[in-house]
C-alpha positions as CSV (number, residue, x, y, z in Angstrom):
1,X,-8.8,14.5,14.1
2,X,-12.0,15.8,14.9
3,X,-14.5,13.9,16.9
4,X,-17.6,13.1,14.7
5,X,-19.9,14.4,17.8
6,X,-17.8,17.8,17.7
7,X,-17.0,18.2,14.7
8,X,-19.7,20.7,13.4
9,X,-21.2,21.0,9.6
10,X,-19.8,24.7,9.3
11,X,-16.2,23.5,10.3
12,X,-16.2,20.8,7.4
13,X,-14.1,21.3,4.1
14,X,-16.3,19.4,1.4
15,X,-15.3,19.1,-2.6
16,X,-17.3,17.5,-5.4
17,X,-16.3,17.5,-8.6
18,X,-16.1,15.5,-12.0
19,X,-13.1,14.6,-13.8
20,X,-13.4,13.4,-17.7
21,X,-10.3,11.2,-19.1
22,X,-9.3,11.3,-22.3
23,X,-11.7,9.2,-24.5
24,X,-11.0,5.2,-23.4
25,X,-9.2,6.1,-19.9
26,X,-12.1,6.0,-17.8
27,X,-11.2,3.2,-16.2
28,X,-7.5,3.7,-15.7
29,X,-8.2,7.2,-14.2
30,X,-10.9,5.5,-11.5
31,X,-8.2,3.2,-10.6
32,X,-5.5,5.9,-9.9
33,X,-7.9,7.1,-7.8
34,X,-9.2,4.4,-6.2
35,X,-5.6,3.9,-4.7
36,X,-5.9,5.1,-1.7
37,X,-4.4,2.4,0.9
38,X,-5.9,2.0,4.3
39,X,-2.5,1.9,6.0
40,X,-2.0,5.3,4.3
41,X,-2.7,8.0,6.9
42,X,-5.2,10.8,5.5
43,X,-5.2,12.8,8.4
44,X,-8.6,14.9,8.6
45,X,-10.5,12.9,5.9
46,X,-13.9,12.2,7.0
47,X,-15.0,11.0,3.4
48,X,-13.2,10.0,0.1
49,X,-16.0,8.2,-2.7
50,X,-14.8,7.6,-6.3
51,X,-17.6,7.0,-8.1
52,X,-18.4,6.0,-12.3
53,X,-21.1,8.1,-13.9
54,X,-22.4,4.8,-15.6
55,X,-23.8,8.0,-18.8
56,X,-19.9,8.5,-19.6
57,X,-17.4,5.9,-19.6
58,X,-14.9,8.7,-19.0
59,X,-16.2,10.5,-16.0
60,X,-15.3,10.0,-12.7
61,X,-16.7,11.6,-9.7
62,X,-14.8,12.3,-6.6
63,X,-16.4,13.4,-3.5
64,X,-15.0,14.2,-0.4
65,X,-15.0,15.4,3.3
66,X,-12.5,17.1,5.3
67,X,-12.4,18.6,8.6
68,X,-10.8,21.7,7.4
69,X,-9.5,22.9,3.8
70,X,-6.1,22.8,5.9
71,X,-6.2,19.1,6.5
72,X,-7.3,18.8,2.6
73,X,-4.3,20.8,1.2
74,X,-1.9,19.1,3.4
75,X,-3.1,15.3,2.0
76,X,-1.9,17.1,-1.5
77,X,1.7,17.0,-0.3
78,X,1.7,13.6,0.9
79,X,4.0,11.9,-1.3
80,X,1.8,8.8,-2.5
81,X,-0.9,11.4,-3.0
82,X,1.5,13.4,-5.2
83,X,2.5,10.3,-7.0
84,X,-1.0,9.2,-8.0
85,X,-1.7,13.0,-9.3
86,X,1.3,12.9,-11.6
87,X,0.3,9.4,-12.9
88,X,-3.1,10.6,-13.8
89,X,-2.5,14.3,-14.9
90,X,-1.9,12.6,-18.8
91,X,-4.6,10.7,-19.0
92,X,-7.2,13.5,-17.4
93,X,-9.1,15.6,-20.2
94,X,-8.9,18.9,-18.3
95,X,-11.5,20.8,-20.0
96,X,-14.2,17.9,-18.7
97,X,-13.1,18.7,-15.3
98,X,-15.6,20.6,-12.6
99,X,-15.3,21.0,-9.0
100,X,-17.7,22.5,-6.6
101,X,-17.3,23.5,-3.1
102,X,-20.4,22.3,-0.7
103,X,-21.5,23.1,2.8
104,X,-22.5,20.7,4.7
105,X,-25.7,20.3,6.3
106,X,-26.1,17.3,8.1
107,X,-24.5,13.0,7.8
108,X,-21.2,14.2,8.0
109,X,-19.2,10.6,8.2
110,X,-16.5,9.2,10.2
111,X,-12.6,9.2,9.6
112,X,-11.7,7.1,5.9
């Protein structure tokens, strides 16, 4: 893992993005995501917020903070990642979905 004092704001991989549950699931979908177990190694993961857009009872907003896209595609094949992605796919309205790729400029946070 990258040390937070060499770790530089152009080497960072950061997403954003908003996903929308079918109506009612809001909360069951912020739970699935909220998952995420100390003791489960996210190797590279400076930064991983779940957050409620308290406007839409369906939103969720995840953003997080990498130290390289590399580090973020390989947490995708961990299998208790993979699990919590197929338990929320059915309950995820995927045309209320947006994601957005940021730079970073400056705060950039330690390990999760």
């Amino acid at each position: 893992m990258a040390d937070i004092d060499t770790m530089t704001t152009e080497s960072a991989f950061m997403l954003h993005g908003r996903l929308r549950s079918i109506p009612g699931e809001g909360d069951a979908l912020a739970a699935i995501l909220s998952e995420q177990d100390r003791s489960e190694p996210m190797p590279g993961c400076r930064l991983y917020l779940v957050a409620r857009d308290p406007e839409d009872a369906d939103a969720v907003w995840v953003t997080e903070v990498w130290d390289s896209e590399d580090a973020h595609q390989a947490s995708l094949q961990i299998p208790a990642v993979q699990a919590r992605i197929g338990r929320a796919m059915p309950i995820i309205d995927r045309d209320g979905m947006s994601q957005q790729r940021l730079a970073a400029v400056a705060g950039i946070p330690r390990a999760c």
